[in-house]
N, C-alpha and C positions, 0 to 999 in steps of 0.2 A: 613543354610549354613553360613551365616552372624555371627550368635552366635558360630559357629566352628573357622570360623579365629577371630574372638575376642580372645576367649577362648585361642587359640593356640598361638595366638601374645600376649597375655597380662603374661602369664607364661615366654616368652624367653625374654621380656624386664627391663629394669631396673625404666622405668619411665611408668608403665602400663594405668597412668591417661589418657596420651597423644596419647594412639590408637586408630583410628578412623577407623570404614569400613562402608564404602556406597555403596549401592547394585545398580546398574542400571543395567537395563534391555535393551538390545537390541533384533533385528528384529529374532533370532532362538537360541540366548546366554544368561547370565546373566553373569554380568562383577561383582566380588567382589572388589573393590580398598581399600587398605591397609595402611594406613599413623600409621606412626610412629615419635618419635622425631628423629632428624640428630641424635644423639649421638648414638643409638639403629638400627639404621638403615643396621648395618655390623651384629650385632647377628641376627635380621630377617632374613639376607640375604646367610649368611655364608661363608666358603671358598668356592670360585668355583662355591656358588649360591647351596649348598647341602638345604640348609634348605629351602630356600626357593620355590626349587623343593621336598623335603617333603610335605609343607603345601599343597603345588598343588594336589601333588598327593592323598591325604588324602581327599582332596575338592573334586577331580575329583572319587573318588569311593562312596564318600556320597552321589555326584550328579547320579553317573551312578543309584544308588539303585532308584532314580525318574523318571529315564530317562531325566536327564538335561544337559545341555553343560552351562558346568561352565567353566569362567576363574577369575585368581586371579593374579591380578596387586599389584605392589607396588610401590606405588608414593611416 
């Protein structure tokens, strides 16, 4: 999951050095968080949050194939 939103964030940014995702695990979830630079942080995001209700969505059916409850923050 982790190598998914890499993958996916490091394609729609302009400064790809600067992506980070740290996996924590909570009590029945797995929380994916997402950092990006300031500048990058609207093409992550998109209008209206499309994109980055994409990435969700794309996490959340690679998860469902595990049976995982994934979420994907963006800090």
């Amino acid at each position: 999951m982790k190598e998914l939103v890499e993958i996916l964030a490091k394609a729609l940014v302009d400064q790809p050095d600067k992506v980070v995702v740290d996996l924590v695990e909570k009590d029945k979830s797995i929380v994916i968080e997402l950092r990006v630079a300031q500048e990058d942080m609207g093409k992550v995001i998109g209008k209206q949050g499309r994109i980055a209700k994409a990435i969700r969505m794309v996490v959340k059916a690679a998860a469902a194939r595990q049976n995982k409850k994934v979420i994907v923050e963006i800090v």
